[in-house]
ROTORMI-788945 format. One line per field, with one value per residue (C-alpha): residue number from 1; x, y, z; residue in three letters. Coordinates in steps of 0.05 Angstrom, whole numbers, padded with zeros to 5 digits, m for minus. Each point is the difference from the previous one (the first is absolute). Layout:
# residues N
num	c(NUM:...)
px	c(X:...)
py	c(Y:...)
pz	c(Z:...)
residuo	c(ALA:...)
# end
This chain:
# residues 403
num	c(1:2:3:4:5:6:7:8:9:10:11:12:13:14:15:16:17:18:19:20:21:22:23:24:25:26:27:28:29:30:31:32:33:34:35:36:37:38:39:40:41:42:43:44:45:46:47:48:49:50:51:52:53:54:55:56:57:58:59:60:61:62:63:64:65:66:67:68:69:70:71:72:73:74:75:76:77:78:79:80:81:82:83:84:85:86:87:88:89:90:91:92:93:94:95:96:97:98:99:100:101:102:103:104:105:106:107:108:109:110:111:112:113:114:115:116:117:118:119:120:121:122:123:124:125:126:127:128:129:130:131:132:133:134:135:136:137:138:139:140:141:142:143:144:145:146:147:148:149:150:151:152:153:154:155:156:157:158:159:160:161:162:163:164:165:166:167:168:169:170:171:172:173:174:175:176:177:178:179:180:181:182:183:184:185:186:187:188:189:190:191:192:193:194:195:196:197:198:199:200:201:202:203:204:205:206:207:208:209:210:211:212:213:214:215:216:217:218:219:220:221:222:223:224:225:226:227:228:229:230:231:232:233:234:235:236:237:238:239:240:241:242:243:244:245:246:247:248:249:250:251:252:253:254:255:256:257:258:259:260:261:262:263:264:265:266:267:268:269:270:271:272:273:274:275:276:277:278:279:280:281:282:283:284:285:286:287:288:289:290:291:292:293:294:295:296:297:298:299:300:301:302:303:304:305:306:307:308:309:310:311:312:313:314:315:316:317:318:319:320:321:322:323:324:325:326:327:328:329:330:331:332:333:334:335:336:337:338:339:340:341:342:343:344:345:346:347:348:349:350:351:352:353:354:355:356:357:358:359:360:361:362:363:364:365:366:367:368:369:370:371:372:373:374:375:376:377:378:379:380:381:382:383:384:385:386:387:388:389:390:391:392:393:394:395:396:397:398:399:400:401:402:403)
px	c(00798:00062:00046:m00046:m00019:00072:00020:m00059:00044:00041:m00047:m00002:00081:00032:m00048:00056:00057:m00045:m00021:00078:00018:m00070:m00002:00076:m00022:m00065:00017:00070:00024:00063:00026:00029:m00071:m00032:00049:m00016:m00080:00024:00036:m00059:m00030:00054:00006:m00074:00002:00059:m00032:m00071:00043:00019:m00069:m00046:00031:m00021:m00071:m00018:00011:m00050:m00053:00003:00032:m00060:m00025:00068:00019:m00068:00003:00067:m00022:m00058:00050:00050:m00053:m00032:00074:00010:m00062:00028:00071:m00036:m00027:00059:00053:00037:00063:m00009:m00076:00028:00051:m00036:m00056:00049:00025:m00072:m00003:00064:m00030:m00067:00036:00038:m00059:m00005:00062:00009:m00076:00005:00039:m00014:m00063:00045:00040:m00056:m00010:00064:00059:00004:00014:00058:00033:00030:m00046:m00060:00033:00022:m00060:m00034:00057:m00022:m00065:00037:00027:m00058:m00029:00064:m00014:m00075:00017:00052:m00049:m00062:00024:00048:m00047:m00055:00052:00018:m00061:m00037:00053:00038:m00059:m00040:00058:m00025:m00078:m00006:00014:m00051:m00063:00029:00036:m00055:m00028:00055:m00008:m00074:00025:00053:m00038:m00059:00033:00062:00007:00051:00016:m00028:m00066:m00025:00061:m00007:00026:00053:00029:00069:m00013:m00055:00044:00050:m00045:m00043:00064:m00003:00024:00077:00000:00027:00062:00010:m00005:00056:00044:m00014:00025:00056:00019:m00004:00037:00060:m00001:00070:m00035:m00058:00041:00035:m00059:m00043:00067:m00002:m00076:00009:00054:m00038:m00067:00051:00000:m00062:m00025:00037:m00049:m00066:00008:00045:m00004:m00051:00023:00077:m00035:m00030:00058:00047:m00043:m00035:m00075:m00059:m00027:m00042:00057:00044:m00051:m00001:00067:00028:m00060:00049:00030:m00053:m00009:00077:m00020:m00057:00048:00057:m00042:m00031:00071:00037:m00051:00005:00073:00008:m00044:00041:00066:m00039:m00011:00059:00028:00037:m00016:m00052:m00005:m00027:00074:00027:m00060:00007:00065:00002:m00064:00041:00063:m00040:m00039:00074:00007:m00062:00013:00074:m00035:m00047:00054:m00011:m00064:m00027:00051:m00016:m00075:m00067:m00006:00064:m00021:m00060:00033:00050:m00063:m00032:00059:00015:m00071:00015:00061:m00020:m00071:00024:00046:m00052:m00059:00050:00020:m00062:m00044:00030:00062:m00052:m00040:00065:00010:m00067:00014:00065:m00031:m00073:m00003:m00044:00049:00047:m00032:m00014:00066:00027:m00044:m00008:00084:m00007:m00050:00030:00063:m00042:m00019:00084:m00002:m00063:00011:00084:m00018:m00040:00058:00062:m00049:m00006:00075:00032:m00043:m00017:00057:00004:m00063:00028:00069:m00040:m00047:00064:00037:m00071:00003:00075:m00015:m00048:00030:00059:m00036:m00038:00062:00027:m00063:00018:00070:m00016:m00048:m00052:m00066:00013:m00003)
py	c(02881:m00044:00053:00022:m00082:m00023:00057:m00015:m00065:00041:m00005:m00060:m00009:00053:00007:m00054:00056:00053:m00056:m00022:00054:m00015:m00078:m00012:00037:m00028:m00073:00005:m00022:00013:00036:m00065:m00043:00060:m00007:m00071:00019:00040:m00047:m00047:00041:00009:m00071:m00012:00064:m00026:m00066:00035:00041:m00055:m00030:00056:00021:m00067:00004:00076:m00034:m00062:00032:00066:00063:00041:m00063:m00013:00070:00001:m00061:00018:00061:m00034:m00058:00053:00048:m00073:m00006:00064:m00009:m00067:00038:00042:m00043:m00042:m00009:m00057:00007:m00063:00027:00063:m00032:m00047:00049:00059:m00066:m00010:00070:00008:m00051:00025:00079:m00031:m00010:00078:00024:m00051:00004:00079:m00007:m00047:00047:00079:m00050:m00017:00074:00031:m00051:00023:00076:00028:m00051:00035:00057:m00039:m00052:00059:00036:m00064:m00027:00050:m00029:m00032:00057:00042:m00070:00021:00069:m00015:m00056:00028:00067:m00036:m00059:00045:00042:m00062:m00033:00059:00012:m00058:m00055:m00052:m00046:00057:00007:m00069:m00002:00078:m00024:m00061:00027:00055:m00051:m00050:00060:00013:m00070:m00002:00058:m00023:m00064:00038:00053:m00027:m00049:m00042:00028:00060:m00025:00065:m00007:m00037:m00061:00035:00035:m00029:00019:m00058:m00051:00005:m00023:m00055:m00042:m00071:m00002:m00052:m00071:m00029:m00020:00076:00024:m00053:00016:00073:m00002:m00045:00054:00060:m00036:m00021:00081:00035:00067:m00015:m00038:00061:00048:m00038:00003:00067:00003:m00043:00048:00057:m00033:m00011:00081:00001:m00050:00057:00054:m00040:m00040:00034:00079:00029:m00045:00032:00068:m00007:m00028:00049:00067:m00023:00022:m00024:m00059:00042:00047:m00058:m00020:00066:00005:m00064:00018:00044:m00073:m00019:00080:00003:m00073:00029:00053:m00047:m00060:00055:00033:m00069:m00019:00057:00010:m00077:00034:00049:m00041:m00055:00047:00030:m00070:m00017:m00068:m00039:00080:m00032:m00021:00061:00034:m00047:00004:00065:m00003:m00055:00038:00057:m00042:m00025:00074:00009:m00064:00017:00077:m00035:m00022:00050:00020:00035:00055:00030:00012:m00023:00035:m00030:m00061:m00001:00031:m00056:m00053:00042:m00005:m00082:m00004:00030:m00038:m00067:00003:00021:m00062:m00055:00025:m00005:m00070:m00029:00038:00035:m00056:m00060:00034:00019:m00082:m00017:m00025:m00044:m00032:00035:00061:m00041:m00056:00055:00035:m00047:m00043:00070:00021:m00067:m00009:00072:m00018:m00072:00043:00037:m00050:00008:00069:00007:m00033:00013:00072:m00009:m00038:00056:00053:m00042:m00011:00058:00052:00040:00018:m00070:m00007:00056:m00033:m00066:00052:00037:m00067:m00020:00060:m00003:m00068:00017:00050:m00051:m00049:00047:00028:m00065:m00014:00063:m00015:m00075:00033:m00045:00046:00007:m00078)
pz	c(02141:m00004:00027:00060:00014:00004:00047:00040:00011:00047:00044:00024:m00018:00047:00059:00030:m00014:00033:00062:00012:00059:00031:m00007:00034:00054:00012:m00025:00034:m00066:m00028:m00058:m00024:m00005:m00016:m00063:m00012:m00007:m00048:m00032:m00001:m00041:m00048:m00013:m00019:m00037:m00047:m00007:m00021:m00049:m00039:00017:m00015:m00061:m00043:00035:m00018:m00061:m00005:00051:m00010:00021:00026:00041:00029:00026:00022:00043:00027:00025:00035:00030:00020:00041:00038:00016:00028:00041:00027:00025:00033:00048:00011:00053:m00003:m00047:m00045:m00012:m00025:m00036:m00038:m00014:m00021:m00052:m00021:m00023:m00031:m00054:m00002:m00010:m00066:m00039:m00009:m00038:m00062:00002:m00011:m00045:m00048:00005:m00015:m00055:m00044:m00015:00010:m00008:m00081:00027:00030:00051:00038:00014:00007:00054:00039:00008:00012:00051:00040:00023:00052:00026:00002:00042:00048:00017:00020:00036:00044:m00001:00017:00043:00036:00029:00010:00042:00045:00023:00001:00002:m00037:m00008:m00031:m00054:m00033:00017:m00033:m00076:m00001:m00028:m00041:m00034:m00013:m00025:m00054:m00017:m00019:m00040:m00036:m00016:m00028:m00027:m00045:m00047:m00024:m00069:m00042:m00015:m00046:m00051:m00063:m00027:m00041:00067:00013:00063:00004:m00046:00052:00060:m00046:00000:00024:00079:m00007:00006:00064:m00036:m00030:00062:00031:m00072:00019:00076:m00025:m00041:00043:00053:m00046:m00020:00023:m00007:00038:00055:00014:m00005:00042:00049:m00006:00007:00077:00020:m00011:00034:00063:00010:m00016:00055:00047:m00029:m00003:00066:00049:m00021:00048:00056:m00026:m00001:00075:00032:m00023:00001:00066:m00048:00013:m00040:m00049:m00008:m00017:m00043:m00041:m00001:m00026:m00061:m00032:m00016:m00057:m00015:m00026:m00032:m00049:m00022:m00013:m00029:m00062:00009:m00024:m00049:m00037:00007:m00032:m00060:m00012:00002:m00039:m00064:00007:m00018:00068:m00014:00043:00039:00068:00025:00008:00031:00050:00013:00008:00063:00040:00003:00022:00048:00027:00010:00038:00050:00013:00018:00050:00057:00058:m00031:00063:00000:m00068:00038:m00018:m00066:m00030:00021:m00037:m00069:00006:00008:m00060:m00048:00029:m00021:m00070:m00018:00029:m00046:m00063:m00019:00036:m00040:m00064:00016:00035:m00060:m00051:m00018:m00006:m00053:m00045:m00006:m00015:m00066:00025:00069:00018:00040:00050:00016:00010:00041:00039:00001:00016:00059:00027:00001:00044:00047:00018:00015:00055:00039:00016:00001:00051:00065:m00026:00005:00071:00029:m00025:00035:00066:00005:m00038:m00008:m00050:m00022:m00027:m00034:m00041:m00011:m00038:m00030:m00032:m00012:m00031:m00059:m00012:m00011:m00048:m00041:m00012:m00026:m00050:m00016:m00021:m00046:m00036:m00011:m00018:m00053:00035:m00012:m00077:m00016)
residuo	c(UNK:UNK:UNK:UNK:UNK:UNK:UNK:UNK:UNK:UNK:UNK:UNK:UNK:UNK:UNK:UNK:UNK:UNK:UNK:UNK:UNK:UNK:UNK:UNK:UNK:UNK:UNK:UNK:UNK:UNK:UNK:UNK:UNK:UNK:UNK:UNK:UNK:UNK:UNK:UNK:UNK:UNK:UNK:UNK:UNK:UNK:UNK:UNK:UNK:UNK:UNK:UNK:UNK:UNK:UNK:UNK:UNK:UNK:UNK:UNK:UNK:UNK:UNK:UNK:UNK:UNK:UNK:UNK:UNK:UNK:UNK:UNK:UNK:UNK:UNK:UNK:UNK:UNK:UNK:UNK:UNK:UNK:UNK:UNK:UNK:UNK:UNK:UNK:UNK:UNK:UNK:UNK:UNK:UNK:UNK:UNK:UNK:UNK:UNK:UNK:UNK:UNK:UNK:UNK:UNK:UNK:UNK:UNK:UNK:UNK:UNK:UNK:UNK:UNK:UNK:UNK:UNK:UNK:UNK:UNK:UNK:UNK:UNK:UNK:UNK:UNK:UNK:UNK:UNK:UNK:UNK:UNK:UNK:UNK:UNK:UNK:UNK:UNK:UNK:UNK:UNK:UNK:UNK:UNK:UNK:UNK:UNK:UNK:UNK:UNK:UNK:UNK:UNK:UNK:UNK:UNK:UNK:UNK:UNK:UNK:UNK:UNK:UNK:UNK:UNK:UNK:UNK:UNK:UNK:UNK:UNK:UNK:UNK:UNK:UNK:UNK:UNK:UNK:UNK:UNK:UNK:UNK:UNK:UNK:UNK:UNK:UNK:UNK:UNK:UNK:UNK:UNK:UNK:UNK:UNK:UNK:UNK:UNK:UNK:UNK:UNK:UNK:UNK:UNK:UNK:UNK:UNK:UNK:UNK:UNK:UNK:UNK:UNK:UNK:UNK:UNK:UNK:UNK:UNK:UNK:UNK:UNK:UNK:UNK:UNK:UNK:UNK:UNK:UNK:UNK:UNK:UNK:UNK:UNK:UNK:UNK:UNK:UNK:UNK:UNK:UNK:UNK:UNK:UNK:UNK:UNK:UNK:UNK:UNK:UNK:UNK:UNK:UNK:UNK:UNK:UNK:UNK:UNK:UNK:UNK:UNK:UNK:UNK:UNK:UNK:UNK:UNK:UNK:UNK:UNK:UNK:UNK:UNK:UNK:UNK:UNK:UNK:UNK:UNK:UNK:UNK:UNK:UNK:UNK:UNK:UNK:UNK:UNK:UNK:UNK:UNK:UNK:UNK:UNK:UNK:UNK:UNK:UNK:UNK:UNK:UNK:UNK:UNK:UNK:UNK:UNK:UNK:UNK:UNK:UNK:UNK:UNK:UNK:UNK:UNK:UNK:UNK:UNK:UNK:UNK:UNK:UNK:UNK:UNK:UNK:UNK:UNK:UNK:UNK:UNK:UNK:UNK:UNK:UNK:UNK:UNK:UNK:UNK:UNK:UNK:UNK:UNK:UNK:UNK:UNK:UNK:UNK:UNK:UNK:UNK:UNK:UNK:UNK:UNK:UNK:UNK:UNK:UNK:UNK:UNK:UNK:UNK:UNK:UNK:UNK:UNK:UNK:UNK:UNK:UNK:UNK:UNK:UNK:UNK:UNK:UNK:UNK:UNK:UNK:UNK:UNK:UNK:UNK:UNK:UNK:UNK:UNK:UNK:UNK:UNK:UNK:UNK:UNK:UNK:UNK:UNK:UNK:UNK:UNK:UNK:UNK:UNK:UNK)
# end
């Protein structure tokens, strides 16, 4: 229920990707403040990150995913019938917020009953809830917003969302209620919540943390490419295959398709290196994905003459590569230092670090298409991975990930 609830998220998350094409030409907006609605809501959603994750804590996971998915759907609605371009700005900000009460909500939820198991296996398969969110949004909203318009793109998702909600409330509960008191399972959650000042002493910590410096680094770099995938792919799709918007839609879905396969792919490939004793076994996983994901953006200059079929291979395997390191670092990595800093202050140091680097990357990446093209979206989105598989390769030869 946790899987199928966060992807539901999607819904009310990339209905603005899917709208982009459709609102610049009815708005008259341009790519540029398009990007900085986007980037509204990747400010708010960093913020709610670090936020969210101490509140799923003292009110409750299954009432805070549940409320954000409420929030988020009312303000979906509310886009829908805007115009003006602070309106949709501010209320595109609202719901960045409201949509990060849903991931360290989830999984604080998955944790309780599968954090003792196999890390890297079980954040894999779980990371790619999201994904799974991608490929009906882009499916769904796609098709909602060729043929009945941009507005209907936001409107569609209200009530089956609130209906997910009433689910999800009624339906789940915090912790594993039919265990028994010997269950470590149920010691684990029965903890006491931190003290203010363990929870200052424990950001303190994390932020004077080399390792996690650099692999929340890492982590921003690689949420710059994918700000290219999530935000600008069916509008790079349409514009350079001249497809409809549907078609664009289905298209750019081979995106989070590649991303389910590389997100179990990395997960269990960290496993194997892991009891092979490589070490901590994620870095190298990772490394490996960004240097092929370098591959994969350097391949996408001149991306219409290889045909519409290569193009959507090379969008499958950026998909693959770019998923399988950011579910290891934004999942996988925070649960392997539980015992040194807490997995959730990780997690969420880690993820919030990446999404305050988007509200750069978002209108950045709307202003390099107005005035260079594509071409040079794909130049930062290239820089963006080499840049990333440096800095992980630096944290392996420091010896970083084994202290």
């Amino acid at each position: 229920m946790a899987y199928v609830t966060y992807a539901a998220y999607y819904l009310a998350r990339l209905n603005l990707s899917m709208a982009l094409p459709e609102i610049s030409r009815d708005l008259g907006y341009s790519r540029f403040m398009l990007g900085l609605i986007g980037g509204a809501f990747s400010i708010s959603y960093a913020v709610g990150q670090f936020v969210n994750g101490q509140l799923a804590e003292t009110f409750g996971a299954r009432r805070l995913a549940s409320l954000g998915l409420v929030l988020s759907a009312l303000m979906s609605g509310l886009f829908g019938y805007s115009e003006a371009f602070i309106a949709l700005l501010v209320i595109w900000g609202f719901n960045g917020y409201f949509q990060s009460m849903g991931w360290p909500s989830v999984v604080k939820i998955v944790r309780g009953w599968f954090g003792l198991g196999r890390l890297g296996l079980v954040g894999g398969l779980f990371g790619s809830c999201f994904l799974v969110g991608n490929i009906a949004a882009w499916s769904i909203l796609g098709y909602v917003t060729a043929s009945q318009g941009w507005r209907s793109a936001f409107l569609t998702p209200i009530i089956p969302l609130l209906l997910l909600a009433a689910l999800f409330y009624l339906g789940v509960k915090d912790r594993p209620r039919d265990c028994t008191t010997e269950d470590t399972r149920c010691k684990e959650k029965d903890k006491p919540s931190k003290s203010l000042s363990n929870v200052v002493d424990g950001l303190r910590r994390i932020m004077l943390s080399k390792r996690i410096i650099m692999i929340a680094t890492a982590y921003t770099l690689l949420q710059f490419v994918r700000s290219g995938f999530t935000l600008w792919a069916p509008s790079y799709v349409l514009e350079n295959y001249g497809l409809s918007l549907d078609t664009a839609g289905y298209g750019a879905s081979a995106i989070p398709l590649g991303g389910i396969l590389g997100s179990v792919a990395a997960g269990w490939l960290s496993e194997r290196l892991k009891s092979l004793g490589r070490g901590f076994g994620r870095t190298p996983s990772m490394i490996l994905m960004t240097v092929c994901l370098s591959m994969v953006m350097a391949a996408l200059y001149n991306v219409t003459g290889y045909g519409l079929q290569a193009g959507v291979v090379l969008l499958f395997l950026g998909g693959l590569t770019l998923y399988g390191p950011h579910t290891l670092m934004a999942t996988v990595v925070p649960m392997d230092l539980e015992e040194e800093y807490g997995s959730a202050g990780v997690a969420g140091f880690i993820d919030g670090v990446g999404y305050l680097g988007l509200t750069f990357a978002d209108p950045f990446i709307g202003w390099i298409v107005d005035t260079h093209g594509w071409d040079g979206a794909v130049t930062f989105w290239l820089a963006s991975a080499l840049g990333s598989t440096l800095l992980l390769g630096l944290l392996m030869l420091r010896g970083e990930t084994r202290r």
